[in-house]
N, C-alpha and C positions, 0 to 999 in steps of 0.2 A: 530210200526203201520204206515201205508201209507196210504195217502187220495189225489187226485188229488186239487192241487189250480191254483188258475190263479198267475203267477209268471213274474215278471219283474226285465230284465235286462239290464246291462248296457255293453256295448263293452267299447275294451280299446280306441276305435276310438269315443268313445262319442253315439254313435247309442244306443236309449230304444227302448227293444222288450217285448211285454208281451205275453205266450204261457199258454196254459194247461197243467201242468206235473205235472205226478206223485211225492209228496213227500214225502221222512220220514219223521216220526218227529223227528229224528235225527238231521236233516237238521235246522229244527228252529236256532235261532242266539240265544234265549237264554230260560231257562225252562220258561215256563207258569206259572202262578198261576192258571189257572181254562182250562179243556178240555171239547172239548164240540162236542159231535156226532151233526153236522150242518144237518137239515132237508131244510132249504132256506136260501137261501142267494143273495143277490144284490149287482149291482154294483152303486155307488152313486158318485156325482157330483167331489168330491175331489176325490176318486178310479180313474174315468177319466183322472182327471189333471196328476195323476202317469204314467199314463198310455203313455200319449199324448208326442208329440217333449219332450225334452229334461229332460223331469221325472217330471218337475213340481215341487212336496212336498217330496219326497224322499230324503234321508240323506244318505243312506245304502245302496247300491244294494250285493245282490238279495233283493226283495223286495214282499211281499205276500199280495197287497192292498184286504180293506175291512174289514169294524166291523159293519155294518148290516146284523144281520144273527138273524136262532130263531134254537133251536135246545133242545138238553138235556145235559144237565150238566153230565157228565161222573166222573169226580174229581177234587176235588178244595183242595188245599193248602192254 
């Protein structure tokens, strides 16, 4: 399955980009416990900080910022 995120990365020159793209969920870095058909979603104050000069809060790049969202639960493990 594929769903568009906002996605943040990091060059090997240090440079954070964040774009719209398409991803699988393949792509995830590691299985979910809980999927969830997202209905809204926002971008909040730390989501920013990731975002901004030099990632901010981010450990990992690629990077998928955001856990404010409302949606339907799809399947949970």
């Amino acid at each position: 399955m594929s769903f568009r995120a906002l996605l943040v990365e990091k060059s090997e020159a240090g440079e954070v980009s964040a774009n719209i793209r398409e991803i699988d969920e393949s792509q995830l870095p590691a299985d979910g416990d809980v999927t969830v058909d997202v209905a809204y979603s926002t971008v909040n104050y730390k989501d920013g900080l990731c975002i901004g000069p030099g990632g901010g809060l981010v450990r990992k790049y690629p990077h998928i910022p955001g856990i404010d969202f409302a949606g339907t639960v799809e399947a949970s493990t």
